[in-house]
PyMOL Python script that loads the backbone (N, CA, C, O; Angstrom):
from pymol import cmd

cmd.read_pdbstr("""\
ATOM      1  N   UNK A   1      -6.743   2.731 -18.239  1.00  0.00           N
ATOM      2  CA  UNK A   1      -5.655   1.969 -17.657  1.00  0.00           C
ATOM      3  C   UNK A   1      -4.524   2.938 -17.323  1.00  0.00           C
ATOM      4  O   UNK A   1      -4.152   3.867 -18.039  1.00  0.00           O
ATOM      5  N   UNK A   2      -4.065   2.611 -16.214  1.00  0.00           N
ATOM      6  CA  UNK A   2      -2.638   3.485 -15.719  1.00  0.00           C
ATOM      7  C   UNK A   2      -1.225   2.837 -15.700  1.00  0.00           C
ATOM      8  O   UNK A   2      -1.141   1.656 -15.365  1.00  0.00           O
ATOM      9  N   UNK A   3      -0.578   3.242 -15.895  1.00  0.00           N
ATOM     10  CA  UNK A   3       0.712   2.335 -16.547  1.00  0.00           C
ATOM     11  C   UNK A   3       1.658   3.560 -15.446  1.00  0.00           C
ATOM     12  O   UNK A   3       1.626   4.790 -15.423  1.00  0.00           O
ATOM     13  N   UNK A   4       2.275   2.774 -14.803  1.00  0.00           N
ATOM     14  CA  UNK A   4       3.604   3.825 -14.462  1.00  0.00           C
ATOM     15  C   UNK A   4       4.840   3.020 -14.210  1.00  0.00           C
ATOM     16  O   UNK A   4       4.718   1.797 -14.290  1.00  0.00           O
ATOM     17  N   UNK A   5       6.298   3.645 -13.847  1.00  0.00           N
ATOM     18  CA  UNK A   5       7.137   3.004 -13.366  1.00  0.00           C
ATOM     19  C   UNK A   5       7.784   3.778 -12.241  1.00  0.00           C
ATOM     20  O   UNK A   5       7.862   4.964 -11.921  1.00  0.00           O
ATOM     21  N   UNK A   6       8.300   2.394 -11.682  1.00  0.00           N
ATOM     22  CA  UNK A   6       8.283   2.800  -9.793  1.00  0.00           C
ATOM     23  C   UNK A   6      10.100   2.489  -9.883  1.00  0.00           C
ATOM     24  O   UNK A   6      10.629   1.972 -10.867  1.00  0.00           O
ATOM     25  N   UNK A   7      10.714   2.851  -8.866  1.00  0.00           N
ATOM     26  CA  UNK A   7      11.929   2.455  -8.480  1.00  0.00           C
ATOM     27  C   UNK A   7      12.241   2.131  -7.262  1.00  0.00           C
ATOM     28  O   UNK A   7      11.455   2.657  -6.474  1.00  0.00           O
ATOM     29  N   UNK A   8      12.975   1.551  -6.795  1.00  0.00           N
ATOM     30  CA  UNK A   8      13.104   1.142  -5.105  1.00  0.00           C
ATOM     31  C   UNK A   8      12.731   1.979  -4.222  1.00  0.00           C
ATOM     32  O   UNK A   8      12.952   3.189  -4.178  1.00  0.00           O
ATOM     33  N   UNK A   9      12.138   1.300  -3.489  1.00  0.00           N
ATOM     34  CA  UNK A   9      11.511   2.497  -2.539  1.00  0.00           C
ATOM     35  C   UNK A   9      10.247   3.017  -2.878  1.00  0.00           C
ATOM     36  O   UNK A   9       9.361   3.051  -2.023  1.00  0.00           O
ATOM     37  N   UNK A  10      10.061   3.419  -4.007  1.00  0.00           N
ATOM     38  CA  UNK A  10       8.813   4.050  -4.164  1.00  0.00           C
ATOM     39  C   UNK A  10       7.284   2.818  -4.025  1.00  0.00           C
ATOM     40  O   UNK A  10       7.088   1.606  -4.119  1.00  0.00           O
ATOM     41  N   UNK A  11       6.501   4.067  -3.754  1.00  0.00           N
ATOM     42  CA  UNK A  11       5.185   3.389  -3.446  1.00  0.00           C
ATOM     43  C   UNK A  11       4.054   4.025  -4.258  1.00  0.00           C
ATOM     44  O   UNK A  11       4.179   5.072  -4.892  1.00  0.00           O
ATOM     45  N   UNK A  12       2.582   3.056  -4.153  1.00  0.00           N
ATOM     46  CA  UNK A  12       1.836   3.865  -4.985  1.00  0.00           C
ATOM     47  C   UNK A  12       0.662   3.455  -3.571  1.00  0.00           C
ATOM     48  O   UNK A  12       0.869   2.537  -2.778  1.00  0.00           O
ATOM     49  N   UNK A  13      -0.525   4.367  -3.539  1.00  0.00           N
ATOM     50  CA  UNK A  13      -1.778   3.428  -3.123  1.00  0.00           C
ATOM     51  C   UNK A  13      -2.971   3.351  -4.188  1.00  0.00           C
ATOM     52  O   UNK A  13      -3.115   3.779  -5.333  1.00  0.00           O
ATOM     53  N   UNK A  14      -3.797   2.582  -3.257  1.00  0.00           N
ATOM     54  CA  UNK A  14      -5.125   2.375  -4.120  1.00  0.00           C
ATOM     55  C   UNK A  14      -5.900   2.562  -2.813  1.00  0.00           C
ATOM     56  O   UNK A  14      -5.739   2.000  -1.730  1.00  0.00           O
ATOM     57  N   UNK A  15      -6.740   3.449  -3.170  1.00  0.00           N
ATOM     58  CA  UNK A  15      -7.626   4.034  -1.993  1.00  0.00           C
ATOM     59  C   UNK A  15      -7.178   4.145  -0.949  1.00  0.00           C
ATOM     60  O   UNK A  15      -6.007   4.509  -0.848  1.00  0.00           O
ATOM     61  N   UNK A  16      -7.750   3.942  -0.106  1.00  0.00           N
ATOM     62  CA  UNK A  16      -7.097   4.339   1.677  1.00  0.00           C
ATOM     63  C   UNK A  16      -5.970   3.144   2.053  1.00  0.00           C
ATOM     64  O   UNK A  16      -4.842   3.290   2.524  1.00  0.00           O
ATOM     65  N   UNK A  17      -6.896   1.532   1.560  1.00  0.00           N
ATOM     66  CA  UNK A  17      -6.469   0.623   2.428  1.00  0.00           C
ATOM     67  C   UNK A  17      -5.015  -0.193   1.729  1.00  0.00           C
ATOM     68  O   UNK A  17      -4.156  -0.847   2.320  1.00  0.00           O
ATOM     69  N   UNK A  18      -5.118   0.092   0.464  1.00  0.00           N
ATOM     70  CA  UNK A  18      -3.443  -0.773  -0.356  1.00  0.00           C
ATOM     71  C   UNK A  18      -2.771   0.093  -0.519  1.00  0.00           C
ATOM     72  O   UNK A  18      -3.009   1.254  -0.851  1.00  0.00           O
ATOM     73  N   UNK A  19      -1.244  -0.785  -0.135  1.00  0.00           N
ATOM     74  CA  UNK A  19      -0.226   0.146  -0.092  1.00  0.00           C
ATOM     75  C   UNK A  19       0.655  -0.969  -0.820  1.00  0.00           C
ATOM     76  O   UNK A  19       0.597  -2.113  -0.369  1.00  0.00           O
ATOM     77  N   UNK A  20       1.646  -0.638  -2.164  1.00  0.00           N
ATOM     78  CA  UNK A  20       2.497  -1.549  -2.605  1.00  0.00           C
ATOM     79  C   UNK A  20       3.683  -0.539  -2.651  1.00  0.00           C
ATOM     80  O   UNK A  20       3.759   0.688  -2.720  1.00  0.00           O
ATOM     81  N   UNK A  21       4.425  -1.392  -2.597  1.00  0.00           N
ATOM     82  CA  UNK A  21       5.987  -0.579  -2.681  1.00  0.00           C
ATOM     83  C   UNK A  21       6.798  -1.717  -2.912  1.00  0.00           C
ATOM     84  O   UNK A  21       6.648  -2.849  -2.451  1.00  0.00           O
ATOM     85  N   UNK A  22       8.120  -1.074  -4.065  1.00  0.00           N
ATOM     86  CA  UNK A  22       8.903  -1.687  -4.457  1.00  0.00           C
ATOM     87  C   UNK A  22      10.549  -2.224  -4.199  1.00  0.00           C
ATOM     88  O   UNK A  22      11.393  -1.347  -4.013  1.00  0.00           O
ATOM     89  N   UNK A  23      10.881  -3.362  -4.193  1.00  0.00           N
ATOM     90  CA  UNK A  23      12.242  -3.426  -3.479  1.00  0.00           C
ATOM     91  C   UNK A  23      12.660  -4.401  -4.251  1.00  0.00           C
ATOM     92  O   UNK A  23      12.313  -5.578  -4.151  1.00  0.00           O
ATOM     93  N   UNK A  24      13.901  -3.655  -5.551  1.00  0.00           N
ATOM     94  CA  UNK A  24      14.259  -4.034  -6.653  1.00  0.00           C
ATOM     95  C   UNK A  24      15.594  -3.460  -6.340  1.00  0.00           C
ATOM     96  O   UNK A  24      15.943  -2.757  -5.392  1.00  0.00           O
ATOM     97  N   UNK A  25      16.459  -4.059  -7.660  1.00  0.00           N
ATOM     98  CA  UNK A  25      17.775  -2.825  -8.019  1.00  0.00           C
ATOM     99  C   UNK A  25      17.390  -2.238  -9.420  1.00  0.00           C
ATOM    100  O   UNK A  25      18.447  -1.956  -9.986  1.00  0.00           O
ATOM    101  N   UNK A  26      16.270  -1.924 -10.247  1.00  0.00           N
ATOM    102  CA  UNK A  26      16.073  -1.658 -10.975  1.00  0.00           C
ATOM    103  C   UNK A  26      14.493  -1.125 -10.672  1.00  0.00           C
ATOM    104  O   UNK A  26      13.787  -1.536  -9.751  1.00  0.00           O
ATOM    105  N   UNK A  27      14.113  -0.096 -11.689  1.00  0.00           N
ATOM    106  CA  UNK A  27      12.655   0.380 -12.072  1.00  0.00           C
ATOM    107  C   UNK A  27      11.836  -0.976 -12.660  1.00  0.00           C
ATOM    108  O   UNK A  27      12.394  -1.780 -13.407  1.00  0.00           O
ATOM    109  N   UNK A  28      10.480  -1.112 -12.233  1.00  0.00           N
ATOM    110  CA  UNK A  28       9.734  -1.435 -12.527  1.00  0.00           C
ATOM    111  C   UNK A  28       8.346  -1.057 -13.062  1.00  0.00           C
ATOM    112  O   UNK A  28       7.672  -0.208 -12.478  1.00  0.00           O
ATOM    113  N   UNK A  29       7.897  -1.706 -14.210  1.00  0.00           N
ATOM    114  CA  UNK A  29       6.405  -0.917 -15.156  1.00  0.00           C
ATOM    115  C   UNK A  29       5.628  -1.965 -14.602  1.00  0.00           C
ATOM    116  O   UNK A  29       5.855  -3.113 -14.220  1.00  0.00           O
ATOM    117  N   UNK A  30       4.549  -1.147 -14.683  1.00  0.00           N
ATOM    118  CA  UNK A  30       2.977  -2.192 -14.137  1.00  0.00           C
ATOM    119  C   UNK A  30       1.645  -1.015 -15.050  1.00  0.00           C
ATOM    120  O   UNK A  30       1.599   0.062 -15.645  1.00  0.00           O
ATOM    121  N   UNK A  31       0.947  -1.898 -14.712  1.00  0.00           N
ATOM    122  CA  UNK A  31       0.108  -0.928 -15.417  1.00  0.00           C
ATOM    123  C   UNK A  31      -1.446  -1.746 -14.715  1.00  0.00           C
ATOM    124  O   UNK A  31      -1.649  -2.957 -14.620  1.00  0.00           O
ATOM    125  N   UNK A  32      -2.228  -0.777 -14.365  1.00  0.00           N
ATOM    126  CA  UNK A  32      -3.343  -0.765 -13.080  1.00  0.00           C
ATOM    127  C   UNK A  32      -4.484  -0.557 -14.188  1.00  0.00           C
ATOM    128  O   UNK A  32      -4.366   0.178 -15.169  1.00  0.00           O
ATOM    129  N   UNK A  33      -5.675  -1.376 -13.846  1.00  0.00           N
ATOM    130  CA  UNK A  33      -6.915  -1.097 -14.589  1.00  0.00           C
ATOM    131  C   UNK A  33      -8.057  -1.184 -12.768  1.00  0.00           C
ATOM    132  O   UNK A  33      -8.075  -2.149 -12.004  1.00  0.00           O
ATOM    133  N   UNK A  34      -8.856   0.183 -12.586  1.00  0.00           N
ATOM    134  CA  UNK A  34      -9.429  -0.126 -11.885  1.00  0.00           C
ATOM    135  C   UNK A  34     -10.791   1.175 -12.103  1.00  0.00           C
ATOM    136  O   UNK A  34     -10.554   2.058 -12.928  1.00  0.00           O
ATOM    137  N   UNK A  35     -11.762   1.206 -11.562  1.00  0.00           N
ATOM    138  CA  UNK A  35     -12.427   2.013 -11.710  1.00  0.00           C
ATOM    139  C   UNK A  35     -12.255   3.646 -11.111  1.00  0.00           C
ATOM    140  O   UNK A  35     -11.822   4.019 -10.021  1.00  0.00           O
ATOM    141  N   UNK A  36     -12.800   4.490 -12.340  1.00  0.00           N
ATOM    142  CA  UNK A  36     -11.935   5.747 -11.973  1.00  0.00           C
ATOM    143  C   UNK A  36     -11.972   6.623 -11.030  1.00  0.00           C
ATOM    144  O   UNK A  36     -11.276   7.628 -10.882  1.00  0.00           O
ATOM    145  N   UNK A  37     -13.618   5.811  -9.783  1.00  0.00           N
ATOM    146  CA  UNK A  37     -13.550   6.024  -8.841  1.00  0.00           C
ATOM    147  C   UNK A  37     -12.898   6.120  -7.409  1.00  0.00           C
ATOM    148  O   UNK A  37     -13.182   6.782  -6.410  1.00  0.00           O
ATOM    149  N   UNK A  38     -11.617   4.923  -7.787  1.00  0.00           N
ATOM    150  CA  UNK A  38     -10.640   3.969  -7.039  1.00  0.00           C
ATOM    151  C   UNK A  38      -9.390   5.182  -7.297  1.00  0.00           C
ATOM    152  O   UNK A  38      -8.783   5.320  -8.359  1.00  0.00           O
ATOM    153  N   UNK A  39      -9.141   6.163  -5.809  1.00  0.00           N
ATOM    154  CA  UNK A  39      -7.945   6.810  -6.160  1.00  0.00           C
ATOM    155  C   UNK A  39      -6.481   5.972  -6.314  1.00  0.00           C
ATOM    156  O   UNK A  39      -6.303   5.187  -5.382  1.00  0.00           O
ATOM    157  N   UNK A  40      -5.605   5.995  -7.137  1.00  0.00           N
ATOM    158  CA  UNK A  40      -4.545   5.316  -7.161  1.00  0.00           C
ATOM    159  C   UNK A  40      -3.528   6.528  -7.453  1.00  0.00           C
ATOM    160  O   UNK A  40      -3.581   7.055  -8.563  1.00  0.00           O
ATOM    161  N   UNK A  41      -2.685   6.949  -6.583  1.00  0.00           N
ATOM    162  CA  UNK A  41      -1.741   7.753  -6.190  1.00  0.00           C
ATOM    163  C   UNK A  41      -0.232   6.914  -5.473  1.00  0.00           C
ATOM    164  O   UNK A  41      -0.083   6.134  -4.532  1.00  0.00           O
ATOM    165  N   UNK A  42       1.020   7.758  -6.802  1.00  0.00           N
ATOM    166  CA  UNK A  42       2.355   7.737  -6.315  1.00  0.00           C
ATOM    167  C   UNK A  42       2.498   8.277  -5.459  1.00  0.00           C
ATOM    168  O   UNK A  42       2.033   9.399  -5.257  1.00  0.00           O
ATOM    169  N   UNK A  43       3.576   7.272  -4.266  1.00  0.00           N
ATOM    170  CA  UNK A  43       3.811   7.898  -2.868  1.00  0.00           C
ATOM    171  C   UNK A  43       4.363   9.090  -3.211  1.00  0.00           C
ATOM    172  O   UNK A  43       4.570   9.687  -2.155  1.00  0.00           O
ATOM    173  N   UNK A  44       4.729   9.785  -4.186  1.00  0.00           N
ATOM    174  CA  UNK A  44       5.213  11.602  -4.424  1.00  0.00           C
ATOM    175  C   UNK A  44       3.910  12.393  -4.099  1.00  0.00           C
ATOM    176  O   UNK A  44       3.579  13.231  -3.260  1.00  0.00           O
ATOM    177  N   UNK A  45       3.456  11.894  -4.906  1.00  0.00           N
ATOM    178  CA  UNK A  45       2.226  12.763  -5.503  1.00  0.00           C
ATOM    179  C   UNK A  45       1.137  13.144  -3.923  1.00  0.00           C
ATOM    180  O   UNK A  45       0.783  14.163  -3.330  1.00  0.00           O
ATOM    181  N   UNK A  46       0.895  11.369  -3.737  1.00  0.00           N
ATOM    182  CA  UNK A  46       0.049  11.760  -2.215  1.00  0.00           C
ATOM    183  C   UNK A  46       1.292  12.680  -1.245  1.00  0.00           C
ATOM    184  O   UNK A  46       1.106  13.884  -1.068  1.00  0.00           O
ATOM    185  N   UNK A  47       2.307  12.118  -0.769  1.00  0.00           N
ATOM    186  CA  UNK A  47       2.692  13.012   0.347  1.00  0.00           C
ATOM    187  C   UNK A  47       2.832  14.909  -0.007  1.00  0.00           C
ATOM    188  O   UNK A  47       2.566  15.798   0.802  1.00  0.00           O
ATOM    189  N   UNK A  48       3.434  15.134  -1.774  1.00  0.00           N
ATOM    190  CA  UNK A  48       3.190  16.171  -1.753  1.00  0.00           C
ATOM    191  C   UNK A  48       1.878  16.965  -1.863  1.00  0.00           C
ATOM    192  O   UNK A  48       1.803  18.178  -2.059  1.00  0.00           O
ATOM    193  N   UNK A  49       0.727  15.999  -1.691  1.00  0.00           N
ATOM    194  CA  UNK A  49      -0.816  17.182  -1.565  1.00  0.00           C
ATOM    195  C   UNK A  49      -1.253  17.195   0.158  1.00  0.00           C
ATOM    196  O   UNK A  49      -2.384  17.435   0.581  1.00  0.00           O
ATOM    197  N   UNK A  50      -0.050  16.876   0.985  1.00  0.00           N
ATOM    198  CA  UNK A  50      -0.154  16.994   2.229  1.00  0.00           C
ATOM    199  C   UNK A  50      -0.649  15.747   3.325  1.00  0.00           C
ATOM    200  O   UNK A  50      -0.685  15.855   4.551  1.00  0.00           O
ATOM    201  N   UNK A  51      -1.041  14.454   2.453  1.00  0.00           N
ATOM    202  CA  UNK A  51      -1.337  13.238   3.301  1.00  0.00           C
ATOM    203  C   UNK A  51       0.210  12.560   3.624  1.00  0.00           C
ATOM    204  O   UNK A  51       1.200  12.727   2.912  1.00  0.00           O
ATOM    205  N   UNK A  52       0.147  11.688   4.988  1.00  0.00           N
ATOM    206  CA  UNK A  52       1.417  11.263   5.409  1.00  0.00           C
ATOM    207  C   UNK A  52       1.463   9.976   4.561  1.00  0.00           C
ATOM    208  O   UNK A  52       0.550   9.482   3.900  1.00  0.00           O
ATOM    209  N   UNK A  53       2.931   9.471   4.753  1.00  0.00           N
ATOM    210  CA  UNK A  53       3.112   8.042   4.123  1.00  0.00           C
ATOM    211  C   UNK A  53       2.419   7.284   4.805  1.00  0.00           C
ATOM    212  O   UNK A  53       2.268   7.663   5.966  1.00  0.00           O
ATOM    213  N   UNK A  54       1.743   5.975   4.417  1.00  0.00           N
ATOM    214  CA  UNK A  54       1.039   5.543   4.973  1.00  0.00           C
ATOM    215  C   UNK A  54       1.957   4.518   6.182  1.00  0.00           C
ATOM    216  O   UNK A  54       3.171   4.391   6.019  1.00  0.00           O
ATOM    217  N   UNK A  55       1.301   3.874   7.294  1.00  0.00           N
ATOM    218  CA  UNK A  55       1.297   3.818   8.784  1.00  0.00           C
ATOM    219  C   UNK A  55       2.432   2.702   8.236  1.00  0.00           C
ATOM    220  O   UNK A  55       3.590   2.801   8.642  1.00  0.00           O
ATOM    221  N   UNK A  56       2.061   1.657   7.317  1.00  0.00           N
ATOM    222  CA  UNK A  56       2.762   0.853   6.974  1.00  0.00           C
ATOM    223  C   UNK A  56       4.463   0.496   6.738  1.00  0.00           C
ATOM    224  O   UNK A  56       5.295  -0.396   6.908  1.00  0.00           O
ATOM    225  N   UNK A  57       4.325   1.668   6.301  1.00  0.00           N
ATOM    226  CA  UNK A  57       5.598   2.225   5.446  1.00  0.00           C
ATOM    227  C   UNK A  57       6.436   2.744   6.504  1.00  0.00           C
ATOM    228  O   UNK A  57       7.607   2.367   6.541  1.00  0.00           O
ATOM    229  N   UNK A  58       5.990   3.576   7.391  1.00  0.00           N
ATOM    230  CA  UNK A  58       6.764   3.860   8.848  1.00  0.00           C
ATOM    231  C   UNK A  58       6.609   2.818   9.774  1.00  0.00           C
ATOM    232  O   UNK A  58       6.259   3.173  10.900  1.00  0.00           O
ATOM    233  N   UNK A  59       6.762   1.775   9.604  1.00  0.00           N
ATOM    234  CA  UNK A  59       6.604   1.044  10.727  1.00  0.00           C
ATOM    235  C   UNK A  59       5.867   0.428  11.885  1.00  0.00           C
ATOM    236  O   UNK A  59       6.069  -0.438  12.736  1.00  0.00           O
ATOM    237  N   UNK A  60       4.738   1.431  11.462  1.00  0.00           N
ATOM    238  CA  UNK A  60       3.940   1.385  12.606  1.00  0.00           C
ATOM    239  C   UNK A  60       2.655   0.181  12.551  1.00  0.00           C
ATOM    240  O   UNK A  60       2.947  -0.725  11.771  1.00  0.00           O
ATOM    241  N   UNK A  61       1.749   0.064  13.005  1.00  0.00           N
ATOM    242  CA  UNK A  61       1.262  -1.392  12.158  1.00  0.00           C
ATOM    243  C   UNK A  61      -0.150  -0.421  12.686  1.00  0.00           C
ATOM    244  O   UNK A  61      -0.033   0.527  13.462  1.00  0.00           O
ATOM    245  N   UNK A  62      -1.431  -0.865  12.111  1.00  0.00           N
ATOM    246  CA  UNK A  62      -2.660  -0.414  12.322  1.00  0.00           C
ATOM    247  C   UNK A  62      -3.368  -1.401  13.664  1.00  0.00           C
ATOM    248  O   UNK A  62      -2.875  -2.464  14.041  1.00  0.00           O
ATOM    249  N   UNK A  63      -4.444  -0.854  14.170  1.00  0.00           N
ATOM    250  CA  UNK A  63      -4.856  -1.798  15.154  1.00  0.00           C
ATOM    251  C   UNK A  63      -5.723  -2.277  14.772  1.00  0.00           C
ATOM    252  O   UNK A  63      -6.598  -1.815  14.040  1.00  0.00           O
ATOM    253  N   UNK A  64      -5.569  -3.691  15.385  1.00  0.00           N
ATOM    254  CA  UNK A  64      -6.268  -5.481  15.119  1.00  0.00           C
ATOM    255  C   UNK A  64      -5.980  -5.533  13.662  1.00  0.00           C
ATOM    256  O   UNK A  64      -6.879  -6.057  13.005  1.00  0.00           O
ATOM    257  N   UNK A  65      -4.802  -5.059  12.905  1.00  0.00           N
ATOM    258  CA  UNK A  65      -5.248  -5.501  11.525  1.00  0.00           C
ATOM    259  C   UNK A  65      -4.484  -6.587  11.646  1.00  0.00           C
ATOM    260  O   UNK A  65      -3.615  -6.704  12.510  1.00  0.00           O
ATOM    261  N   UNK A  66      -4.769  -7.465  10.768  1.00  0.00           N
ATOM    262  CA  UNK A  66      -4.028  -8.827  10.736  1.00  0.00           C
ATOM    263  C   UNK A  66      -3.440  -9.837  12.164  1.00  0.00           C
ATOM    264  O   UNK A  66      -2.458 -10.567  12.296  1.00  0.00           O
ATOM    265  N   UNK A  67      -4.604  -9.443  13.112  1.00  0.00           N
ATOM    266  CA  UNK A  67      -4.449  -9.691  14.478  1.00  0.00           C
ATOM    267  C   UNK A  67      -5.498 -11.553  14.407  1.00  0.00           C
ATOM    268  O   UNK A  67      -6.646 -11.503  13.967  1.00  0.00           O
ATOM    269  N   UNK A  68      -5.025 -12.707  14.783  1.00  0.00           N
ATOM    270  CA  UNK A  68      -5.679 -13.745  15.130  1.00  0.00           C
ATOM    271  C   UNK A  68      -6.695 -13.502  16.516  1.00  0.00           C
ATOM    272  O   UNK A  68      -6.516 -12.686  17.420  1.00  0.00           O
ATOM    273  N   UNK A  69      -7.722 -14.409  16.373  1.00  0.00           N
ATOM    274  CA  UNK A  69      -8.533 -13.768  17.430  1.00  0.00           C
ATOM    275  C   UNK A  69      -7.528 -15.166  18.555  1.00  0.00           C
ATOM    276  O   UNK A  69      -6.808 -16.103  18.211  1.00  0.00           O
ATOM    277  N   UNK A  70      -8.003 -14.616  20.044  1.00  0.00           N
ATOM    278  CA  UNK A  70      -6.678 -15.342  21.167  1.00  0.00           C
ATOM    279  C   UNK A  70      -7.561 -16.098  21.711  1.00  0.00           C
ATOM    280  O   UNK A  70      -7.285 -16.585  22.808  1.00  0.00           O
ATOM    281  N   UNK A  71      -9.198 -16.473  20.920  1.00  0.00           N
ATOM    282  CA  UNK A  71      -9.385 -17.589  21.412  1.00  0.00           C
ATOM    283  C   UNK A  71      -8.905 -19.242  21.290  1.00  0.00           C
ATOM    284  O   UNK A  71      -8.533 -19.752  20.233  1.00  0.00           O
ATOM    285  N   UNK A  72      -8.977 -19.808  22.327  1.00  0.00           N
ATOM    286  CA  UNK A  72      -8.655 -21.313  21.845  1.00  0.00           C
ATOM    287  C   UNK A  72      -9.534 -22.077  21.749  1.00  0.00           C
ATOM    288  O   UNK A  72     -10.502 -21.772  22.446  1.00  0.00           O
ATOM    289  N   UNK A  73      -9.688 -23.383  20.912  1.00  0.00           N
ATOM    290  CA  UNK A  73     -10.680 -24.338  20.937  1.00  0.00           C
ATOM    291  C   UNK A  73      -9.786 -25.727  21.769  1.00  0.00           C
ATOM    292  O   UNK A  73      -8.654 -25.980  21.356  1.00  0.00           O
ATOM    293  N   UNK A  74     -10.234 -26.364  22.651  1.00  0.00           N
ATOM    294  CA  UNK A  74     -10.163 -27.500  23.258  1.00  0.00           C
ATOM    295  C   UNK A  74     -10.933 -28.390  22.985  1.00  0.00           C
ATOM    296  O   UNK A  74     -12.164 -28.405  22.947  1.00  0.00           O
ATOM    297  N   UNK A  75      -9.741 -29.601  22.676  1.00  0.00           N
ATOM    298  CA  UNK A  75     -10.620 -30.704  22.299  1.00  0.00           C
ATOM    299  C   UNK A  75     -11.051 -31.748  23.456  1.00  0.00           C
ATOM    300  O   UNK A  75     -10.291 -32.054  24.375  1.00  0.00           O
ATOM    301  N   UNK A  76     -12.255 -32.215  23.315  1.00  0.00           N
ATOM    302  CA  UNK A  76     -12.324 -32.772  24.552  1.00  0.00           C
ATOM    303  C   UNK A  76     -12.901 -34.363  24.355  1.00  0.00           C
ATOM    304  O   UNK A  76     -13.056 -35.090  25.336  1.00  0.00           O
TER     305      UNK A  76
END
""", "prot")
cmd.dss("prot")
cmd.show_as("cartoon", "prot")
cmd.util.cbc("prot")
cmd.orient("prot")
């Protein structure tokens, strides 16, 4: 189990695709049970081994994620 504490702003991930980040006026403890295959990295830690913040976090949004498909159904 991994136990850490985060403060505003900060982020952690879990593998490629979760990204949580915190927006408090105070530190927050959590503590993560996942398999030790499952990387789980503080946004410090990843950006200082040279990966960017993730797309999320800058604003930028990924493509089709969370996209509705633009078909319609008509009732007839």
């Amino acid at each position: 189990m991994l136990s850490l504490q985060l403060k505003d702003g900060e982020y952690l991930t879990i593998g490629e695709d979760i990204v949580i980040q915190v927006f408090t006026t105070s530190a927050i403890r959590m503590s993560i049970q996942a398999p030790k295959e499952l990387p789980i990295l503080r946004g410090e830690v990843r950006e200082r081994s040279g990966k960017e913040q993730p797309a999320c976090l800058r604003g930028e949004r990924r493509k089709n994620a969370g996209r509705a498909s633009n078909s319609t159904v008509s009732s007839s």
